[in-house]
N, C-alpha and C positions, 0 to 999 in steps of 0.2 A: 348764295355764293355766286356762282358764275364771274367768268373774265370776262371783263371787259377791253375796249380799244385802251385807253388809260392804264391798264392793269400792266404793270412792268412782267418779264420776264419772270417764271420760276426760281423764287430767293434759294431754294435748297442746291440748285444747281451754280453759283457765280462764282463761287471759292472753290480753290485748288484745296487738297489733304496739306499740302505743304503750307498755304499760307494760313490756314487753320494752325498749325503748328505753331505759329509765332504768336499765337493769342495767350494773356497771361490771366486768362477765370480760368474757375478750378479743375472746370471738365478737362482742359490743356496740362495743369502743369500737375496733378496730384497722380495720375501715372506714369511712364518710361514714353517716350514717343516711339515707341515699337508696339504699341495698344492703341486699339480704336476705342474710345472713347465715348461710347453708349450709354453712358449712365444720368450723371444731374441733369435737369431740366434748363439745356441750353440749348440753343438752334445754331444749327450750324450755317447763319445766314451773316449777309450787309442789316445793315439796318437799312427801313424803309425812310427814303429819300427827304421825305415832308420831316423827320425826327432826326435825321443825322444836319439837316437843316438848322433847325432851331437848334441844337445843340453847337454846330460850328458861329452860327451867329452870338449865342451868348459866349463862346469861348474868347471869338475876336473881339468883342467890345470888352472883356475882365465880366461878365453878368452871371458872376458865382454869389449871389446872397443870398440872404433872407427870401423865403418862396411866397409869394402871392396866389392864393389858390384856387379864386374865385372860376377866371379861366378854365382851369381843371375841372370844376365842378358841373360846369356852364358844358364842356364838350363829352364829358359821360353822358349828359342830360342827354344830348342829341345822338350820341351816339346810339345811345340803350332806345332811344324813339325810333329812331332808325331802321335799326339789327332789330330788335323784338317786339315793336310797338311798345314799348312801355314808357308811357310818360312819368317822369321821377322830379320833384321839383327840389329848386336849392335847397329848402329845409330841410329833406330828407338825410343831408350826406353831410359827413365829416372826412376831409380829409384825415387818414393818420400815418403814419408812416411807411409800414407794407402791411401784407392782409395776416399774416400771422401774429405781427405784434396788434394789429386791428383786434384779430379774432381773442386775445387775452385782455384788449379794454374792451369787447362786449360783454364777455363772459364776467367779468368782475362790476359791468354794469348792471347783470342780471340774478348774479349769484351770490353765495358768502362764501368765504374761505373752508375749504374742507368739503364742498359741496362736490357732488358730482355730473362728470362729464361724460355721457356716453354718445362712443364715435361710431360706426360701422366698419369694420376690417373686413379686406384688407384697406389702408390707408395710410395716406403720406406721412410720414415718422413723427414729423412735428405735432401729430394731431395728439400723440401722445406727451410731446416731452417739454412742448410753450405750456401747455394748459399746470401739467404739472409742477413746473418753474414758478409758477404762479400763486400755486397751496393749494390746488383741487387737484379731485380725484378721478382718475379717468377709466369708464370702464366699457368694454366692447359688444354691442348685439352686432357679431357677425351678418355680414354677408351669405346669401342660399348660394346654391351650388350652382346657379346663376349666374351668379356674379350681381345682381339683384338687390333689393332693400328685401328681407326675409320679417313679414308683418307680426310673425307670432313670437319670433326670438325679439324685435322690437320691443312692444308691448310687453311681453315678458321684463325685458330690461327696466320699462316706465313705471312698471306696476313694481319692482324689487326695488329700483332707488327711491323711490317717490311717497314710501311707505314708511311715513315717521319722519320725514326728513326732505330733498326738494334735489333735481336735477335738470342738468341745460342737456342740450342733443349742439354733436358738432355736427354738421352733416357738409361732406363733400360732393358738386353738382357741378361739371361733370366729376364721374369719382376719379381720383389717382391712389393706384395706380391701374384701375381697370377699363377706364376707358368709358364705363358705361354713363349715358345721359338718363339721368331718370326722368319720368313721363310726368305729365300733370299730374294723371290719374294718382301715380306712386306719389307725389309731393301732396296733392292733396290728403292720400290718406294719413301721409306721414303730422300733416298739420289737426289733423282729425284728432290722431291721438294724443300728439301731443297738448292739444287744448285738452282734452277729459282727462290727462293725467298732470296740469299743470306745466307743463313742462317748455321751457320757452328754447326755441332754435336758434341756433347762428349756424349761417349756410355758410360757405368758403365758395366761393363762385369765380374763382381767379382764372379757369380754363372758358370760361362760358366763350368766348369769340371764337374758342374752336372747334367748333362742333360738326360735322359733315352736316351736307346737304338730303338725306334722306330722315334726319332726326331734326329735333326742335328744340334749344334751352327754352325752359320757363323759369323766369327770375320766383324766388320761395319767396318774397314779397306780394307776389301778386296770387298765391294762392292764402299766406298765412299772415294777418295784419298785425300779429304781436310776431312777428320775427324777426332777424338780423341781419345783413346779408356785408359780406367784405368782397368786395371786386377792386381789381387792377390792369393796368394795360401788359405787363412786367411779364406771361407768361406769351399773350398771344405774338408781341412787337418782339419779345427778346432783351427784355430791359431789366431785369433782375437786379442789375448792378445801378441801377436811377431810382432809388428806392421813393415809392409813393406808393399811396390805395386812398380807397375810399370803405368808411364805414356808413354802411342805408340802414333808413329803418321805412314804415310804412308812415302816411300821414296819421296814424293813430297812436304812434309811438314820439312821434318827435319831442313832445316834451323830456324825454327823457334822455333825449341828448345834453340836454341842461346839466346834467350829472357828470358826464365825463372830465376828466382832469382837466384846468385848462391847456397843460404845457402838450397835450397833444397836439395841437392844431398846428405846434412847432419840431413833428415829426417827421414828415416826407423834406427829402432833399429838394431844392430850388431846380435843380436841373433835370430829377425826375419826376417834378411838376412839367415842367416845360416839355421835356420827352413824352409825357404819358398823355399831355395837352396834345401835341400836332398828333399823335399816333390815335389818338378818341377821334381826333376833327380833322386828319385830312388822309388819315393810311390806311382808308377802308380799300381802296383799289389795290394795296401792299398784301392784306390780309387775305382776301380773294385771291390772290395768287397761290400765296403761300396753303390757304386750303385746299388747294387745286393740287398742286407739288405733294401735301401731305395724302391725298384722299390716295394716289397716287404709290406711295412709297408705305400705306399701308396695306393695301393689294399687292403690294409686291412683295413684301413683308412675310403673310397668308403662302404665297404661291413657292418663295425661296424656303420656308421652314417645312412645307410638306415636299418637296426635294431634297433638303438638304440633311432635315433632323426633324425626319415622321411622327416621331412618338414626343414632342414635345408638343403639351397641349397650347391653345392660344385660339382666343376668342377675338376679332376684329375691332377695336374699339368705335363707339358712334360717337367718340371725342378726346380732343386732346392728342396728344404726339407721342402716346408713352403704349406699347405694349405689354403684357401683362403673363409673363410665359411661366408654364407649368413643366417644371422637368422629374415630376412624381415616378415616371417611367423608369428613370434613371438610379432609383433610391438614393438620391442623395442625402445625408447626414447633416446637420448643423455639426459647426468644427469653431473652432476658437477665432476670433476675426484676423484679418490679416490687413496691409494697405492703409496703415498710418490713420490717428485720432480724424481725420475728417472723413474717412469714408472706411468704416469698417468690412468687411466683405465676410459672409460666410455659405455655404450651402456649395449650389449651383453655381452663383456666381463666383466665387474663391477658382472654383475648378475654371471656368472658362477663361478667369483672370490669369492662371497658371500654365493654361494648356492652349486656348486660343488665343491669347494679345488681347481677349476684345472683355471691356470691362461694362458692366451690368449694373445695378444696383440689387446688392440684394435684397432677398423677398423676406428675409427676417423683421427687421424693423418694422413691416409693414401690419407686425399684428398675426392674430391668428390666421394661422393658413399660409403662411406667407413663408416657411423654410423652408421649402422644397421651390420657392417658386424666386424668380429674378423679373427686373422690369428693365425694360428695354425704349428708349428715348432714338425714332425712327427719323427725326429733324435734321438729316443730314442728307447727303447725297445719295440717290442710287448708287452709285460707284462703290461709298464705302459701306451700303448697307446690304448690297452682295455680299464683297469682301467678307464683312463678318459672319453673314451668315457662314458660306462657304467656310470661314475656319472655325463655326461651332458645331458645326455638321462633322469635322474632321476629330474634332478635341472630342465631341461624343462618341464619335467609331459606329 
């Protein structure tokens, strides 16, 4: 990580709460502006300067078309050489449109219909709800009370799907919503088993650029050569809304990108080619920052919740921008959802939606384990990530 002379100022700190407010993604408009806004996976930043760049240059020439994606492909390449030593060549990678619709053409690359998918919970909602949109089955080997990849409920999982019939592994790296990076060691074993039970992976590695400095991503390619891997610039840059990804495989699998539909190739938008391009090939000095801002506001995080609301558990994440809070202390209830079809709310988070202004995601969707628990998106200022604490500390008593 490290800042550098080149590294602009702290993104979490540029915007006012007010000019936040005039933004129209959903973190903004899906509750009352009397709520902080803590919950989907948006930053509360500018974009980094090289990406609001090429995006103001294609606006003023009309260069809204059809996306050229070589580019794209060509600055992952260097990027991931870069950030992780990994050399990755063109053949490896398909662009497709984001990493979740990616993650449902790997999966139907590797599987049949009715086949199943086991994830680790807790985990991101989608990991349940693309795969099954799909016609597969999804089923969960929990997380240890770690927060951890738990090897025997794994195995357990490999050896009850795999018996009579065949299943893929989704695996999240770093995990959302726990924050945790898993080690080679754990990836390796994970590819262990999954070779002696058949069983082929797709990693979702969309957080991988955000990882502190005291931990390490390793790409599940470089430990597993029949595996899958979907990456994007979209969570690190803040570009969600410029939809692109890339789908890898290892040099031992590319033949089998021969298989995929053609009309993918005409999935990622032009403009989040172009955005996810300068942000791979020239916003590493943007990202350093912003992991400086976040390492940052997740120590702060840690120090305002044992102040403010002691008995709420929370383990520090080694990545990613999302905390992962346990409010078991509190006995909260699952209750009916509340907060409109796009963000249902229940548990913990409904109460703090009700009683502190400050909105969460809740921890139900996330799979087992996850009703008593809410996830907390810390990508914002210190200002308002006092604030909220301070009024969830209140709303607890």
């Amino acid at each position: 990580m490290g800042q550098t002379a080149e590294s602009p100022d702290n993104p979490l700190e540029q915007l006012s709460l007010e000019q936040l407010r005039h933004r129209r993604s959903a973190k903004w408009r899906v509750f009352g502006d009397d709520v902080l806004p803590l919950w989907v996976a948006e930053q509360d930043t500018l974009l980094a300067e090289p990406v609001a760049e090429a995006l103001r240059r294609a606006v003023e020439i009309g260069d809204t078309g059809y996306p050229t994606t070589a580019p794209f492909v060509e600055a992952f390449c260097g990027f991931a050489a870069q950030r992780w030593g990994w050399e990755v060549s063109a053949s490896q990678v398909r662009p497709v449109r984001d990493v979740m619709s990616g993650v449902v053409n790997a999966l139907h690359l590797i599987t049949e219909l009715a086949d199943t998918v086991i994830v680790n919970s807790p985990v991101y909602p989608p990991f349940f709800k693309y795969p099954s949109s799909g016609g597969l089955r999804v089923v969960e080997a929990p997380l240890g009370a770690d927060g951890r990849i738990d090897f025997e409920m794994l195995e357990e999982s490999f050896n009850l799907r795999t018996s009579g019939g065949s299943a893929a592994m989704l695996l999240c790296n770093p995990q959302n919503p726990t924050g945790v990076v898993h080690t080679r060691e754990e990836l390796e074993q994970v590819a262990e088993l999954a070779h002696s039970y058949g069983v082929r992976v797709v990693a979702d590695e969309i957080h991988a650029p955000l990882v502190y400095d005291e931990h390490s991503f390793t790409p599940y390619l470089t430990v597993d050569p029949a595996g899958l891997s979907l990456m994007s610039a979209s969570k690190a840059w803040n570009l969600a809304g410029a939809k692109a990804g890339l789908l890898l495989v290892s040099d031992d699998a590319v033949g089998e990108l021969q298989n995929l539909p053609s009309e993918i190739a005409y999935g990622p938008s032009h403009l989040g080619v172009l955005a996810q391009t300068a942000a791979y090939s020239e916003g590493g000095p943007w990202l350093d920052s912003l992991l400086t801002g976040l390492d940052s506001n997740r120590r702060l995080l840690s120090e305002l919740l044992q102040k403010h609301a002691p008995q709420v558990g929370h383990t520090m994440p080694e990545g990613t921008y999302l905390a992962w809070l346990d409010f078991s202390a509190y006995g909260f209830e699952t209750d009916e959802p509340t907060g409109g079809t796009e963000s249902p709310i229940q548990g913990p988070a409904r109460h703090l939606l009700a009683e502190a202004g400050v909105a969460l995601s809740g921890g139900h969707g996330f799979g087992t384990g996850g009703e008593r628990h809410a996830r907390l998106n810390f990508a914002c200022s210190q200002s308002t990530l006092t604030e909220a604490a301070e009024r969830i500390g209140r709303a607890l008593g």
